[in-house]
C-alpha positions in Angstrom: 17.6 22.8 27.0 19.8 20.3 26.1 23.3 19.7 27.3 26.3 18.8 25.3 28.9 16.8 27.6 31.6 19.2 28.7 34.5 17.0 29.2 36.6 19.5 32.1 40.5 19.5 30.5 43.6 21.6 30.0 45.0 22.5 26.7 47.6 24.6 25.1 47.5 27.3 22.4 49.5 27.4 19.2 50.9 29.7 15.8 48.9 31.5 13.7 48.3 29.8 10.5 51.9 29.4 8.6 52.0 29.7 4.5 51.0 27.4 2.3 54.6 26.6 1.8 55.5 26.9 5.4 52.0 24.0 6.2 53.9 21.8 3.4 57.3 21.6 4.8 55.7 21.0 8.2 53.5 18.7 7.0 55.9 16.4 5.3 57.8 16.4 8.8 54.5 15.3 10.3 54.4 12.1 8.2 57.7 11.5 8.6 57.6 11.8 12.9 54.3 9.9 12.7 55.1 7.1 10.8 58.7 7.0 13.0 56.4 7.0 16.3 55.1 2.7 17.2 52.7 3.4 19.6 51.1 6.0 17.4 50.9 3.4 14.4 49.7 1.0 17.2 46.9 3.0 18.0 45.6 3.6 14.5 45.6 -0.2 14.2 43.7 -0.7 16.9 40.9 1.8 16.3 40.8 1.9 12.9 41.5 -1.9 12.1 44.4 -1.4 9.8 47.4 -3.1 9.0 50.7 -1.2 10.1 51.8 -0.1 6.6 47.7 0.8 6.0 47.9 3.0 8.8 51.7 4.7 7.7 50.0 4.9 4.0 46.7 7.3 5.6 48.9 9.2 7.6 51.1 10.4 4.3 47.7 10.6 2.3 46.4 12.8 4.7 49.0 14.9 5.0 49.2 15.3 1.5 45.2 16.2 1.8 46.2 19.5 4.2 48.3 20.9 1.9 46.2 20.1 -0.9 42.6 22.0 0.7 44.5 24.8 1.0 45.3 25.0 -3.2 42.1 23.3 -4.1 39.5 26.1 -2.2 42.1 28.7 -3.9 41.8 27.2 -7.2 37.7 26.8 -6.8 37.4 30.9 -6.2 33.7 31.6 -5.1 32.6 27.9 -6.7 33.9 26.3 -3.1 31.3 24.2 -1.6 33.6 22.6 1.1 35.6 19.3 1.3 36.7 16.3 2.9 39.0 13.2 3.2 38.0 10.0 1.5 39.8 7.3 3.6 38.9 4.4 1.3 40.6 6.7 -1.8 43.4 8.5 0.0 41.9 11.8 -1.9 41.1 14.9 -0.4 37.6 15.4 -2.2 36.3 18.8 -3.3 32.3 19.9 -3.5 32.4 22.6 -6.9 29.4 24.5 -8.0 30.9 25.3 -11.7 32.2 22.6 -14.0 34.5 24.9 -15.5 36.6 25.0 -12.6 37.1 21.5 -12.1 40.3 21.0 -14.6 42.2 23.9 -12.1 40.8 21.9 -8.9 41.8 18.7 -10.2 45.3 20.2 -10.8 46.2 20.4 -7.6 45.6 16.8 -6.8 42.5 17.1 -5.3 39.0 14.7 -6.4 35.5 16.9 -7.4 32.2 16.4 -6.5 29.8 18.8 -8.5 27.2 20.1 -5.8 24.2 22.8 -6.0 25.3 25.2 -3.0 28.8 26.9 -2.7 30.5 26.8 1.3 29.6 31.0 1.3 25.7 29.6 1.0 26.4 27.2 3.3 27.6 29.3 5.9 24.6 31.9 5.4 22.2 29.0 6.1 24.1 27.9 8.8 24.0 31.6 10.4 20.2 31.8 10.1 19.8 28.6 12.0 22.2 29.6 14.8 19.6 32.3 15.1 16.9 29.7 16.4 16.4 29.3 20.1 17.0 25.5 20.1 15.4 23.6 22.6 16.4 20.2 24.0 16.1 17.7 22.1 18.0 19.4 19.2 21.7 18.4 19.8 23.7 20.4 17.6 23.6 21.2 13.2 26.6 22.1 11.0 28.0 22.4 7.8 28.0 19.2 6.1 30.1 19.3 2.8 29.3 16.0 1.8 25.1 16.1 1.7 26.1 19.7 0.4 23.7 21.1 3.7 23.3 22.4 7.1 22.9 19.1 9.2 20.4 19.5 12.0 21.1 16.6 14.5 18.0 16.0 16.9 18.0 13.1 19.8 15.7 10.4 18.2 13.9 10.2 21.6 12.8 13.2 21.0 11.9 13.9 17.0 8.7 13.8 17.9 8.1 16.3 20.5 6.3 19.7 19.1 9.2 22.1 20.4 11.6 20.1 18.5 9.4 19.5 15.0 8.9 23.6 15.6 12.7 24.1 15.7 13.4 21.4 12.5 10.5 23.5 10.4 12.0 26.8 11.2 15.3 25.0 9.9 14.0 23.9 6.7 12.9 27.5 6.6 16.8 28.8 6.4 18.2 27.0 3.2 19.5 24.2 2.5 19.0 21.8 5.4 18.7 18.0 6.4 17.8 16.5 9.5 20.3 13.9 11.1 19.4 11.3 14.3 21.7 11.0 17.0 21.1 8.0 20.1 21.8 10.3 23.1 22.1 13.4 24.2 25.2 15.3 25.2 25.8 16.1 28.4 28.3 18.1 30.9 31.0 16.0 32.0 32.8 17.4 35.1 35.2 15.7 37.1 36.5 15.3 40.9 39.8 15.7 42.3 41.5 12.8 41.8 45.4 11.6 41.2 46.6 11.5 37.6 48.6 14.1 35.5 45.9 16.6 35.6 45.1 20.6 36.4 43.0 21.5 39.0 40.7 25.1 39.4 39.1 23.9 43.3 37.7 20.7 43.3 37.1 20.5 39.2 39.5 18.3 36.7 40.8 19.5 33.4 43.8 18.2 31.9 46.4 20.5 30.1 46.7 19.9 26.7 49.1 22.1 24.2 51.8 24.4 25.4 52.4 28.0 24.6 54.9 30.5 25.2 53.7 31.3 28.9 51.6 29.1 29.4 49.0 27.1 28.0 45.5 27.1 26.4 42.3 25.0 27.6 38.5 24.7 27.8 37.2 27.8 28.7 34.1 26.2 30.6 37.0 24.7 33.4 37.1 28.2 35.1 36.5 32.1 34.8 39.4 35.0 34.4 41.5 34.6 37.3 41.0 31.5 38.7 43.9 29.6 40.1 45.5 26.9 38.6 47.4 23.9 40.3 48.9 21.3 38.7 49.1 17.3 39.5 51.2 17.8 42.5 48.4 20.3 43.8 51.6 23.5 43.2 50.3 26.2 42.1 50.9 27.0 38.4 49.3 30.5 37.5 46.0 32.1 36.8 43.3 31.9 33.9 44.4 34.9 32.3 41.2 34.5 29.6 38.4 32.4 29.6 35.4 32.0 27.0 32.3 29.8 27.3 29.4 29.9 26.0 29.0 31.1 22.5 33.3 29.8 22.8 34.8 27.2 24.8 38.4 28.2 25.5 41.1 30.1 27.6 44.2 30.3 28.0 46.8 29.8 31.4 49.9 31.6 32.5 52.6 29.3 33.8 55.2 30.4 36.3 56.1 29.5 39.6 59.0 26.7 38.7 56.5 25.5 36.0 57.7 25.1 32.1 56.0 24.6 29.1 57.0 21.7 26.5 55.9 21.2 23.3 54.6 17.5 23.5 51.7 15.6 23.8 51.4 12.7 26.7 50.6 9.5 24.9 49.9 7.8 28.5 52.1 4.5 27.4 49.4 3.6 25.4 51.6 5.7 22.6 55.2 7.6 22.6 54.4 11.2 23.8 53.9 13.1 20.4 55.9 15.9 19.9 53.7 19.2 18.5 55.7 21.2 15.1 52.7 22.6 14.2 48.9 23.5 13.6 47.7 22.8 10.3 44.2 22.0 10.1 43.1 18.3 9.0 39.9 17.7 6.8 36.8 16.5 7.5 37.5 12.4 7.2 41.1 12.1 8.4 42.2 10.5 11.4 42.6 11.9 15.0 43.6 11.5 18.3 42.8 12.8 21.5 45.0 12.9 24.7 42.9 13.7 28.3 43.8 12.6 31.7 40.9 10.6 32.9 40.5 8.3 29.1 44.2 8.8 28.1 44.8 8.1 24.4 42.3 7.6 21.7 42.0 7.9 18.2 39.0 8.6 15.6 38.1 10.4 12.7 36.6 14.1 12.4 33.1 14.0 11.3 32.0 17.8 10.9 33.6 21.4 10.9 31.9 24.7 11.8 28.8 22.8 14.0 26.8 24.7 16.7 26.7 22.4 19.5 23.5 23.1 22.2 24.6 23.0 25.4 22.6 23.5 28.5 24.7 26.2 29.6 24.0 28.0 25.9 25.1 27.2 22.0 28.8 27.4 21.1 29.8 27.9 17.8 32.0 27.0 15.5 33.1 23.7 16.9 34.7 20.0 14.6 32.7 17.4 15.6 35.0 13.2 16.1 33.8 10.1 16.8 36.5 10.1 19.4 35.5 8.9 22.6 36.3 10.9 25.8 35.2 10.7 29.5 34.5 13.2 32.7 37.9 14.9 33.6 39.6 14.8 29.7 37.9 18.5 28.9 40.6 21.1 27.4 42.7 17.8 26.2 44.7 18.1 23.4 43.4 17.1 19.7 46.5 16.1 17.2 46.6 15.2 14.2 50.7 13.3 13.2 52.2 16.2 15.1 49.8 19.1 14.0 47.8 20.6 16.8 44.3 20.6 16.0 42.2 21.6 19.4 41.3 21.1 22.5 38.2 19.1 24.0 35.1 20.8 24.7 32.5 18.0 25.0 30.4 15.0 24.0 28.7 12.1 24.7 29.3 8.5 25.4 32.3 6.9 27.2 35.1 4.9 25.9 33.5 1.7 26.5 30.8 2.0 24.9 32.1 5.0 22.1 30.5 8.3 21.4 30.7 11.2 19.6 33.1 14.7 21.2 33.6 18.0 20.4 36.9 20.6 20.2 37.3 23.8 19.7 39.9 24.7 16.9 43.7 25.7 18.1 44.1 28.2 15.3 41.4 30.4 16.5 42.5 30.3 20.2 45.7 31.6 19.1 44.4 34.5 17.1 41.7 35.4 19.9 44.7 36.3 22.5 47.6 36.4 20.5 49.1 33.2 21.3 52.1 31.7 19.8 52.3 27.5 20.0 55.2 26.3 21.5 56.8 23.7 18.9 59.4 21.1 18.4 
């Protein structure tokens, strides 16, 4: 079985999901704290090739785009097929099943695209495939709003070999489903001792990413229940007080032992450390940036929501798919989005020479699964 890269990283939890009105008000400080910060702005020109006030205009649009999902699924009822940000329009674009809801979805600012299958169709596909046994040259399939499908990504070195063409024809079988090509394969990424501003559990490398009250949350493949934690002096910090992986890939640390947490996010000098207010979810097409201690500060775009990814240690669910790149060592690292906490690194493939593609688990869930609160500016 294939293996997806498991990049070995700290990172902390955050709040439940706020109100809608609660996400808008901390949205609109988002923009305002992102557009404030230089080296952020710097590093959305650099790997997005914008201009400065291109890169302070997406960060309002796509804050403007959270708030707006959360109206625009409301207003679309059971017609929801999904949705996503369109970077060239500034819109947060909506897939609708019934024409006679698009006036209502429209309304709240949001563009339509009139699709066949509703997200709740989706999904049921989606759960039939995750029933397969996927062998490895299969690297991962997930909801895909804009082909309006479950996308099956196989290794193209391997679309022709009979276990995978077996796995892609039981697919088919489960709904509505395409079949995508990816260049490599993901793989685990683990990481050494070595200096930096990491976390240690023995001789493996995760760096912390967002803090919560008590401590902070992580990947869950860095270490089992109880492990010990150090920190980048090698002083103890606390104990993995839950851990999750496969099928999940988080957990969560206590902190104690002189050791504080701080809501903030290390930008590495490459950026100003970001501070975190919040944990609103960004859609599909908007820009985001990862912080890890072996590749430091990156940014991308999130490609995919909800996708199984087939590791060779077993499938984990529910995972949003960037085209950020990442290296051995920045597992558990934070995901942000302005100053919205978005996840923390799982895995992926590639390097950040060359690019690739990584993987996080979402914040929000992390939170609910052990009743964390995120530690906020």
């Amino acid at each position: 079985m294939l293996s997806a890269g498991l990049l070995l990283t700290a990172a902390s939890a955050g709040l439940a999901q706020a109100s809608a009105d609660d996400a808008s008000t901390s949205s609109a400080a988002s923009t305002r704290q992102a557009a404030a910060s230089d080296g952020l702005l710097t590093a959305m020109q650099r790997d997005f090739g914008l201009t400065r006030s291109e890169a302070v205009d997406r960060l309002a649009a796509e804050t403007t785009a959270r708030t707006v999902e959360t109206r625009a699924e409301r207003a679309a009822g059971d017609a929801y097929g999904g949705s996503w940000f369109d970077a060239s329009s500034g819109k947060l674009v909506v897939a609708l099943t019934r024409t006679g809801d698009r006036k209502a979805v429209e309304a709240t600012g949001a563009r339509v695209s009139l699709v066949r299958h509703s997200e709740q169709e989706l999904n049921a596909a989606m759960r039939r495939v995750d029933a397969l046994r996927a062998p490895a040259g299969v690297a991962g399939w997930h909801v895909d709003a804009r082909s309006n499908s479950v996308t099956v990504d196989v290794v193209a070195a391997h679309q022709d070999d009979n276990d995978v063409k077996a796995f892609v024809d039981r697919a088919l079988e489960a709904g509505p489903v395409t079949v995508g090509r990816t260049d490599a394969t993901p793989r685990t990424l683990s990481a050494g001792t070595v200096g930096g501003d990491p976390y240690y559990t023995g001789n493996v490398r995760c760096s912390i990413g967002f803090s919560v009250y008590g401590g902070f949350v992580t990947a869950g493949h860095c270490a089992q229940p109880g492990a010990a934690v150090s920190g980048w002096d090698h002083t103890y910090i606390g104990n993995f007080q839950g851990s999750s992986f496969p099928d999940n890939d988080y957990a969560w640390v206590n902190v104690g032992s002189g050791w504080w947490t701080v809501p903030v996010v290390l930008g590495w000098g490459t950026v100003s450390d970001q501070l975190v207010r919040g944990s609103a979810e960004a859609p599909v097409g908007a820009s985001i940036c990862r912080s890890g201690s072996t590749s430091h500060w990156h940014c991308g775009t999130v490609l995919a929501k909800n996708e199984t990814v087939n590791y060779s240690q077993g499938a984990v669910h529910q995972m949003t798919k960037t085209n950020v790149c990442a290296e051995p060592g920045d597992s558990g690292g934070s995901f942000i989005s302005g100053d919205q906490a978005q996840g923390v690194t799982s895995g992926g493939w590639g390097n950040c020479s060359s690019g690739g593609e990584t993987w996080y688990q979402p914040i929000n869930e992390i939170l609910s699964r052990y009743g964390l609160t995120l530690h906020t500016a």
